[in-house]
C-alpha angles and dihedrals in degrees: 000000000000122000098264088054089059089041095058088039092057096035080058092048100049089050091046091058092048091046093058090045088048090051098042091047090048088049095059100046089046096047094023104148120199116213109255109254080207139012109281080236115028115211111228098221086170091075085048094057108049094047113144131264090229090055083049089052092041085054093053096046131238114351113236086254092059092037089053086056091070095021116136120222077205106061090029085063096047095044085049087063078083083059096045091079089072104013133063107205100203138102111265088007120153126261109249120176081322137038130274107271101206110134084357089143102091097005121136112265106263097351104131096113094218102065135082108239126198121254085243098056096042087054092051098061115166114117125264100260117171089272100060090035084058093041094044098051091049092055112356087174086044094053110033102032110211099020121148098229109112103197122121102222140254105259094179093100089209084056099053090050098049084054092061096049091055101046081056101051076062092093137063087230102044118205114265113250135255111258121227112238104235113223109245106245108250119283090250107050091046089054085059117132115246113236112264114259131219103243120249120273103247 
């Protein structure tokens, strides 16, 4: 190769360098990205977290109060039959795998003098309101860790009630029922003016 062909080769290679800068640098001005100062759609967690105990109950369904109100003795009786494997239902009836569930609504947690109790249950005390009757049929080993029943649960939350009324109706004084808080009307409406009346005749 003579001096003007290497010439011309290096004069190629040499374009060709400043042709890719060129590029890269051209590149980075066109595409540069600036880091964000703040998110492109803030997020107001402010509204999340002050979200309403009534939204969350709306979430979890009917509370046990509001379920008893439309419960059926009837089909409480038919699902218990679940619960008759290791329960007797009736007053004076023996204990089986579990204890005897007469006037079980309101009575103190493992308090029936002739069953053997689990340590679990013994440790966990309270009385079986309508709440912890609710919460322990839907888990048992949820709610009472350690616990020797062996039952899985009713997760049909009607069911559970219905199971509950009847359970109650296990008893001659049955156990008063839970009342339903009523909403408040909204504070307007409730401002509203009454209609004018026309007075009395005397």
């Amino acid at each position: 190769m003579n001096s003007h062909d290497f010439n011309k080769a290096a004069m190629g290679i040499l374009m060709f360098m400043l042709l890719a800068i060129g590029v890269s640098n051209l590149t980075e001005v066109v595409f540069e990205q600036e880091p964000l100062e703040a998110n492109a759609y803030p997020i107001d967690t402010a509204s999340v977290a002050s979200a309403s105990s009534a939204d969350v109950a709306t979430e979890n369904g009917p509370s046990i109060a509001e379920l008893l109100q439309t419960a059926s003795v009837e089909k409480g009786e038919s699902v218990f039959k679940k619960c008759a494997a290791c329960h007797t239902p009736d007053n004076g009836g023996a204990n089986k795998i579990g204890p005897n569930l007469w006037n079980v609504v309101g009575r103190n947690v493992a308090s029936k003098a002739d069953y053997d109790y689990s340590p679990a249950m013994h440790d966990h005390g309270g009385t079986w309101s309508y709440e912890a009757l609710d919460q322990y049929l839907t888990s048992p080993k949820d709610y009472v860790p350690k616990n020797k029943m062996a039952f899985a649960g009713i997760k049909k939350d009607t069911d559970r009630a219905s199971v509950i009324m009847y359970l109650r109706s296990l008893s001659d004084t049955p156990h008063e029922l839970p009342t339903v808080e009523v909403a408040e009307a909204p504070a307007e409406e409730a401002a509203a003016p009454a209609e004018a009346t026309a007075p009395d005749p005397m």
